[in-house]
C-alpha angles and dihedrals in degrees: 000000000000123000126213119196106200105191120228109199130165123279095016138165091260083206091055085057099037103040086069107034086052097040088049098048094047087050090054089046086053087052092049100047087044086057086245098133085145076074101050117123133210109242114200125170115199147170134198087263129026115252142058112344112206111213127177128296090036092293126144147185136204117230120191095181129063121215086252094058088066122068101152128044134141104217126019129183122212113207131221125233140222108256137007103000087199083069086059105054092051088063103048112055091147104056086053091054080052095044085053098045098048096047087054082048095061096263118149106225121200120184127207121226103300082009088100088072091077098050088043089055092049093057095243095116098054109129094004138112114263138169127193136187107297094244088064105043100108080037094057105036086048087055100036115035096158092068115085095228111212103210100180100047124084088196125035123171122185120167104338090327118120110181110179115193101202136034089240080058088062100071099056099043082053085055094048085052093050100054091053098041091039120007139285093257087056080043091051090047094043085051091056088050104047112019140057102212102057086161087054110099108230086178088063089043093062105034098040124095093194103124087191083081098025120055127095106251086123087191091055096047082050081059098046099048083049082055099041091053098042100039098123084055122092107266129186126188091239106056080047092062091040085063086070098030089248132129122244108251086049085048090050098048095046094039084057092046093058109043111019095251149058123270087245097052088045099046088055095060098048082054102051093038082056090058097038080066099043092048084054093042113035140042096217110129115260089246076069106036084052090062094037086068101034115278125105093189100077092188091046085056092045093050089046099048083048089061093046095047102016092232128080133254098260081047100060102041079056092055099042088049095047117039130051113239120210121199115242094238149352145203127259111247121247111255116285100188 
């Protein structure tokens, strides 16, 4: 049975305590219910010391084990705290000495916004990708060179090291986690329950280095999920800028600066990873599968899917039919003993 070690610390986020001990044990109650009791996982909250931990907004949590009592676990979440996080790390020494040992241990650590502080300062970090919660960044990469800080992600992962850089983040890291601790039917329940966007991957949140769906311009994702649910729809740049009162030549610069590309550029490969789906998936003609996704010009889509993926449309519905793809690669599972 897997066990999972959530970290209760003063002057916490209560909700970076809270999102993964709830969603966890929602996600317990579903296997259970399920009669999946071989998925079950061990839930243990714990501090540096037993007792009553005070977090922030006069919120508190009872912890009946000390760090010391768990030496062995298989996922631990790091929380983040409320003020300087440099502070922080100056006061737990201990819990830094834990971190390391666990993770040499074969622990999988995942940090929670300013969280990261804790596994930089332990050295775990060095050479790795990282993200933080956006206030610290200059912060973080001054104090900790060796890290290489991700700006732009709000998840990174490197070697058994999960770093998250908002709260939002949180969620679907913790679906991510589910599918691999229970199964993705108890993830796909867990995501009805706690967040808003079930069509939205979370696997492809956390694994993707693409930083047009990943950065932390929070007006400009608004934009883009508007985007991603009215693709098929007629869309001009302009009405697209007006959503944010802003002109288009301003849209256009912050959109690139955010993402890495135009609205445009961007709009035009939602739309053809829409239809390469479609094309997998359905047996609707590519005139169709063209509207579907917002062109009226079939031949104009299928040029233009030619120039993103260098076959045609026909082409491609034969390959994906035809052929067996393997990921390049996968993570290990957490320990299921």
């Amino acid at each position: 049975m897997p066990h999972v070690t959530i970290i209760a610390i003063p002057g916490a986020l209560g909700s970076t305590i809270t999102i993964p001990l709830e969603m966890l044990s929602a996600a317990n109650d579903v296997a259970r219910s399920s009669h999946l009791p071989q998925s079950l996982t061990t839930l243990d909250l714990a501090s540096e010391n037993t007792g009553q931990v005070s977090l922030i907004g006069g919120l508190s949590v009872q912890c009946e084990l000390n760090l010391e009592q768990i030496t062995q676990t298989d996922l631990v979440f790091v929380p983040g705290v409320w003020g300087n996080p440099r502070a922080v790390v100056a006061r737990h020494g201990s819990l830094i000495d834990w971190l390391r040992e666990r993770h040499a241990s074969g622990a999988t650590l995942c940090s929670v916004t300013t969280g990261s502080y804790l596994l930089a300062a332990a050295g775990l970090l060095d050479g790795k990708v990282a993200t933080t919660h956006w206030r610290f960044f200059d912060q973080f990469q001054s104090l900790y060179p060796r890290v290489k800080l991700e700006r732009k992600r709000f998840v990174t992962q490197a070697d058994r090291l999960y770093c998250t850089g908002s709260v939002n983040a949180v969620r679907d890291i913790m679906l991510h986690f589910i599918g691999t601790l229970y199964n993705a039917e108890i993830a796909d329940v867990i995501a009805r329950h706690f967040t808003h966007e079930i069509k939205r991957s979370y696997e492809s949140l956390l694994l993707s280095k693409d930083q047009r769906s990943t950065h932390h311009d929070e007006e400009i994702i608004k934009v883009q999920e508007w985007m991603q649910d009215n693709y098929g729809r007629q869309i001009q740049v302009t009405d697209l800028a007006a959503r944010l009162g802003m002109s288009v030549r301003s849209f256009n610069r912050r959109f690139r600066l955010a993402t890495n590309t135009t609205p445009l550029q961007y709009l035009q490969d939602l739309r053809i990873e829409h239809a390469k789906a479609l094309l997998k998936r359905s047996n609707l003609v590519i005139s169709e599968i063209a509207d579907q996704v917002g062109y009226q010009d079939a031949s104009y889509f299928s040029e233009l899917f030619k120039k993103h993926n260098a076959i045609t449309p026909y082409q491609y519905r034969n390959l994906v039919r035809t052929k067996l793809f393997a990921a390049d690669s996968k993570e290990q599972p957490l320990n299921a003993d």
